[in-house]
C-alpha positions in Angstrom: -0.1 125.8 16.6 -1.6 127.2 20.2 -5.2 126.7 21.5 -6.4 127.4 24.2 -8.1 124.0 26.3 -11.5 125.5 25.9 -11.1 125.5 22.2 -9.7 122.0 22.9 -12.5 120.8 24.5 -15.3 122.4 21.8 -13.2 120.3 19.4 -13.7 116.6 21.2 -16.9 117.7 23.1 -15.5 117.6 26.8 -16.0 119.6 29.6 -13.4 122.0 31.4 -12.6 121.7 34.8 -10.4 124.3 35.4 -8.9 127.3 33.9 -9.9 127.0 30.2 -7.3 129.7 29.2 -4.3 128.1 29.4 -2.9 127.9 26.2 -1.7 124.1 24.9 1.0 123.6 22.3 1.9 120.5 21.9 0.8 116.7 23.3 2.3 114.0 25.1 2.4 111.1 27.0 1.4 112.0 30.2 5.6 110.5 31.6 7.1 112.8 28.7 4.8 115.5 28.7 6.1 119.1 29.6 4.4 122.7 30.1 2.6 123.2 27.3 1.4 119.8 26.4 -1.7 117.8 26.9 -1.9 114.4 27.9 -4.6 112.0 28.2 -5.3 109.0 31.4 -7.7 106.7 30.3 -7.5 104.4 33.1 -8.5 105.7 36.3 -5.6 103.4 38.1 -2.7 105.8 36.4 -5.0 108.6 38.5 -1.8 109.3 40.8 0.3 110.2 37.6 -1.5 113.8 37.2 0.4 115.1 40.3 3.4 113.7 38.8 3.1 114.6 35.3 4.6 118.5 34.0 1.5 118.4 31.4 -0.4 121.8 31.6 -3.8 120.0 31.1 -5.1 116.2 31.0 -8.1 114.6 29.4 -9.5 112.3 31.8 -13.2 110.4 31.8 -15.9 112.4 32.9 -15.6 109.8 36.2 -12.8 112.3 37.1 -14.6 115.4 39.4 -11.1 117.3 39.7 -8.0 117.1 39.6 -4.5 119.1 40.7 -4.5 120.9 37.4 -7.0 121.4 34.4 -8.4 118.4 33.0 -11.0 118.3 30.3 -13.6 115.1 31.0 -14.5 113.3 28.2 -16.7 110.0 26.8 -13.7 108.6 25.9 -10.2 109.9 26.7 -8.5 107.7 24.0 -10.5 108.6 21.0 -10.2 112.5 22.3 -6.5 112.1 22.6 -6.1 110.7 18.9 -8.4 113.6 17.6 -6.3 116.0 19.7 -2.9 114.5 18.2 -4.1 114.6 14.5 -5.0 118.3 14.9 -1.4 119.3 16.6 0.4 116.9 14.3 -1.1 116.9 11.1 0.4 114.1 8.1 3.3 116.1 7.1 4.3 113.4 4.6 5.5 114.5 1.4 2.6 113.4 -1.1 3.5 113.1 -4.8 1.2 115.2 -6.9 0.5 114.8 -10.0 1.7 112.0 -12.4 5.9 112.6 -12.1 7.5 112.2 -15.3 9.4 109.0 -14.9 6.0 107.0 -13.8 5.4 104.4 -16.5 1.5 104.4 -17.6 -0.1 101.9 -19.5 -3.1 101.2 -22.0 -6.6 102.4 -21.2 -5.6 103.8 -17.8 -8.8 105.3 -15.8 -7.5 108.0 -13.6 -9.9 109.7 -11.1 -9.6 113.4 -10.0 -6.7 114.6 -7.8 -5.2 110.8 -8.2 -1.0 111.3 -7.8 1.4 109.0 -9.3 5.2 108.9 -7.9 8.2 108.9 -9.4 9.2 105.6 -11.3 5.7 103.8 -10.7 4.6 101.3 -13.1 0.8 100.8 -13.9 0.1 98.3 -16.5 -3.0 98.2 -19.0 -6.6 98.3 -18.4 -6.2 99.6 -14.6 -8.5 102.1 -12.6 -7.8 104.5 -9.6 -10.4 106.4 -8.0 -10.3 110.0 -6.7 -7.5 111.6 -4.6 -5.5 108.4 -4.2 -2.2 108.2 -4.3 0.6 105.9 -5.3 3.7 106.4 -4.3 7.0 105.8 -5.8 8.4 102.7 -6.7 5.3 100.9 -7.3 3.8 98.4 -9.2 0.2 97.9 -10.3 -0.7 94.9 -12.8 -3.0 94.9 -15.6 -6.4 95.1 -14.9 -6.5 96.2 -11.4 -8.7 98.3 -9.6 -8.0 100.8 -6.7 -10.6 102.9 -5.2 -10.9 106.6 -3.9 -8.5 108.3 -1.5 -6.0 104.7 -1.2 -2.6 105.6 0.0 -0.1 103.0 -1.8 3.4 103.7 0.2 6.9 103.4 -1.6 7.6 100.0 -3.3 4.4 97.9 -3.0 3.7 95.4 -5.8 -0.1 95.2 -6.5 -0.5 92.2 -8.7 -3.1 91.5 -11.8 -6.2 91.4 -11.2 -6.5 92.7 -7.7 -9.7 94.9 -6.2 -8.7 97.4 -3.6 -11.4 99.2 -2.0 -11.6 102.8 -1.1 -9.6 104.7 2.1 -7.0 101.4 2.2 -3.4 102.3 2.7 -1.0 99.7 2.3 2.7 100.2 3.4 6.4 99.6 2.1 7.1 96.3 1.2 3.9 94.9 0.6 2.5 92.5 -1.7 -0.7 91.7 -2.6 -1.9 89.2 -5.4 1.4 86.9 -5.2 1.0 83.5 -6.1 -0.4 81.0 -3.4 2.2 78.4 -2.7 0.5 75.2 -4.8 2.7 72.5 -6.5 1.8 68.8 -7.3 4.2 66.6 -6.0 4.9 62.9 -9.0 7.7 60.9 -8.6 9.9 63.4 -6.2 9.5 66.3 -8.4 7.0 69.9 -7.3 5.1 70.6 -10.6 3.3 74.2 -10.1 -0.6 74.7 -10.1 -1.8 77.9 -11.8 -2.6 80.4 -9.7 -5.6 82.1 -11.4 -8.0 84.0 -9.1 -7.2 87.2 -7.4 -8.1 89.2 -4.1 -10.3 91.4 -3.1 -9.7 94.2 -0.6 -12.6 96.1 1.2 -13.3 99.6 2.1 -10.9 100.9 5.0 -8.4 98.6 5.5 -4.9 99.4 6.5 -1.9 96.5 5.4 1.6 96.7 6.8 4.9 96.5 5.7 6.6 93.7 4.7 3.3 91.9 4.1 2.0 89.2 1.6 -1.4 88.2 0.4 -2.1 85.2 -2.0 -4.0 84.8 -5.1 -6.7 82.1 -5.2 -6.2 79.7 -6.8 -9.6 80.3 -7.9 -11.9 82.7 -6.7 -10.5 84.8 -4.1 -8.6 85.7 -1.2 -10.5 88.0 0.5 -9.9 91.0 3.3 -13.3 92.4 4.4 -13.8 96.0 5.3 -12.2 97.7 8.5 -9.7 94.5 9.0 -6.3 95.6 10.1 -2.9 93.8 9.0 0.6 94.6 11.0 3.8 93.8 9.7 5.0 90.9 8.2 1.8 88.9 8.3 1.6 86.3 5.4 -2.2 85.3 3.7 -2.0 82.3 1.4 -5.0 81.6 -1.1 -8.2 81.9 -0.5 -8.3 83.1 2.9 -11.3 85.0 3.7 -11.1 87.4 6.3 -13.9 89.2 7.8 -14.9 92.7 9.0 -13.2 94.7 11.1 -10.8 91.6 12.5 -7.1 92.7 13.6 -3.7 90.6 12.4 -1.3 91.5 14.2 2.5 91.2 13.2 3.8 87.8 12.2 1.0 85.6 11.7 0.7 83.0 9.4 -2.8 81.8 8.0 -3.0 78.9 5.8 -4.7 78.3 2.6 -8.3 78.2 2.2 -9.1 79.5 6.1 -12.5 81.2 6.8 -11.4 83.8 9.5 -14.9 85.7 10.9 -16.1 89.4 11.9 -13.9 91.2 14.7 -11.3 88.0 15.0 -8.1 89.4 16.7 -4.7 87.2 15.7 -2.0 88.3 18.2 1.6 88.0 17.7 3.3 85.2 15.9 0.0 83.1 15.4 -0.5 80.4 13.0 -3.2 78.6 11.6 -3.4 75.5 9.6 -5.5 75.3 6.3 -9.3 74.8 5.7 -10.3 75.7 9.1 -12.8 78.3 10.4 -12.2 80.7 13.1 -15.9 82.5 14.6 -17.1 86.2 14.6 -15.2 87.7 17.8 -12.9 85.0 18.4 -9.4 85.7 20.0 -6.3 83.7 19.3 -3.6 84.3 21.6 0.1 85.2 20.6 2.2 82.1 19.3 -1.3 80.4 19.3 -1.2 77.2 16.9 -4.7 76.8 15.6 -4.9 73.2 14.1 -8.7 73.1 14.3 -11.6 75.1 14.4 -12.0 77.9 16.7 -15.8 78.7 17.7 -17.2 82.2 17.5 -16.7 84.0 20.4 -14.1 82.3 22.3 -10.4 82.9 23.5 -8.1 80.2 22.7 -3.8 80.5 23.5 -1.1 77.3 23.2 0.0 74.9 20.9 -2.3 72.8 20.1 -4.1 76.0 20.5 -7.1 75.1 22.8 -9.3 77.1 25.6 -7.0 79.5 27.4 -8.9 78.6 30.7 -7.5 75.1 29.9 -4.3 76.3 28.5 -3.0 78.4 31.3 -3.5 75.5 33.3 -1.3 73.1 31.0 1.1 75.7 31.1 1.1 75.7 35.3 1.9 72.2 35.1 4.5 71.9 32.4 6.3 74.6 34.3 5.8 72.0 37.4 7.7 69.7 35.4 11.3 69.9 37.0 10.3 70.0 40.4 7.9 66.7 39.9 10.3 64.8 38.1 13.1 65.0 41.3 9.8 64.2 42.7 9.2 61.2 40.5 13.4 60.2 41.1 13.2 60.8 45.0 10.2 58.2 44.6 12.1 55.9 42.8 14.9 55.6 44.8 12.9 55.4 47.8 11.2 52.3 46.5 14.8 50.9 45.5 16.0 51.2 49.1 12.3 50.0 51.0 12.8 46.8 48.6 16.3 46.1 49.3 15.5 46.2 52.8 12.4 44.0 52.3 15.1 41.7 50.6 17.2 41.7 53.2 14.8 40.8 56.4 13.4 38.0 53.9 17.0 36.2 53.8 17.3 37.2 57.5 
């Protein structure tokens, strides 16, 4: 595919500074990019790279006047770039279409329009699946679940009993959603297991990684609002309930029964113990370890997780720690020697 940049910039509603007739056909990051690409700076400090950069064309905020070579200025050079990049590299995944052959169907299946099943899925009795999903092979769906309209279920996810998935969510390889939540009752040394019987709900627009598991309720549900994001290898025991458009990033553990708000971000590798709440546009810090409640709006990093204002400066001193304790020994043995010589003028 060729356009020209001021077809480019009709697309993402930016302005040409430059010659608008250079052809682009391809995109890039502006280190990688050669002739024929377009790249994107959205922050002014990288400013330097465009004489640096073999990109034929850049798309830069609308605080950039000129540049050294044609730059389309924009509102927002991120959300331009990823526009840009979905029209030069469209999906080219291989969608199933259709039902294939091998899928295994059960009773009283509801099937929307366009809906394609891959090969060897299983879909048990009593399920629904809205328009122009599509499940890919491998897969499992349990009695009695609903999926809504244009979903994209990759290769090998299990989708449990029970389980309400909204519409536009795409879950990845590996997932699976509507396992049991980890309750036993403990008598005389021996784990007896509670009955897991209450499901999850998934909202509209949500995107779940690989590799990921989400809990049943025990009763009632686990919830994951609308527009909430899920890396890799996350784990959501039961009934969690996550808000709106919150991101979980890869690793993190929540505990069971956690109330996590609107626009939370978990970084990396956090964890957080049961029946806690974390606020609307809270921010939890990579390898945070939350053992209370977080308040809405507030950034929090360490373990004990606590302010990071706080935290950064535990961390200063722990890392103090070597140098004060030959400190603390220097100390000591001065003290030994200023009282052996008290000692000594005393029997003088």
């Amino acid at each position: 595919m060729e356009k020209t940049l001021k077809e480019i910039a009709q697309l993402i509603n930016g302005e040409v500074v430059g010659n608008e007739k250079i052809t682009i056909k391809g995109v890039c990051g502006i280190k990688e990019a050669k002739e024929g690409d377009i790249s994107f700076l959205a922050n002014n400090k990288y400013l330097p790279f465009i004489d640096k950069t073999e990109a034929s064309a850049i798309i830069t905020s609308r605080q950039v006047e000129s540049a050294s070579k044609p730059i389309i200025r924009t509102d927002n050079p991120s959300l331009a770039f990823v526009k840009i990049v979905s029209l030069f590299a469209p999906g080219d995944i291989q969608k199933p279409k259709g039902i294939h052959p091998t899928a295994n169907l059960g009773k009283n299946i509801k099937l929307g329009s366009n809906v394609s099943v891959g090969a060897y899925v299983s879909i048990g009795d009593n399920v629904s699946i809205g328009d122009n999903s599509v499940i890919f092979g491998g897969s499992f769906i349990g009695n009695n679940t609903q999926i809504g309209k244009d979903c994209l279920i990759y290769p090998n996810v299990s989708v449990r009993e029970f389980i309400l998935i909204g519409n536009r969510v795409i879950v990845h390889s590996g997932t699976v959603i509507g396992s049991d939540g980890f309750g036993f009752l403990t008598i005389d040394g021996e784990h007896h297991k509670i009955p897991q019987i209450g499901i999850v709900e998934i909202g509209d627009d949500v995107e779940i990684g690989a590799n990921v598991a989400i809990d049943r309720a025990r009763f009632d549900k686990t919830v994951i609002g609308s527009g909430t994001k899920i890396d890799n290898l996350v784990h959501i025991a039961h009934n969690v309930i996550i808000g709106k458009n919150s991101i979980i990033v890869a690793q993190v553990g929540i505990s069971g029964s956690t109330l996590i708000g609107n626009n939370v971000t978990l970084a990396g590798q956090a964890g957080l113990v049961g029946h806690i709440t974390v606020g609307d546009n809270a921010i939890v810090a990579a390898q945070g370890g939350v053992t209370k409640s977080v308040a809405a709006n507030s950034f929090v990093s360490g373990y004990p997780a606590k302010p990071h204002n706080i935290a950064i400066k535990v961390n200063a001193c722990v890392q103090n720690l070597p140098r004060l304790y030959d400190t603390v020994n220097a100390l000591k043995k001065r003290i030994e020697e200023i009282e052996i010589e008290l000692k000594n003028k005393q029997h003088g």
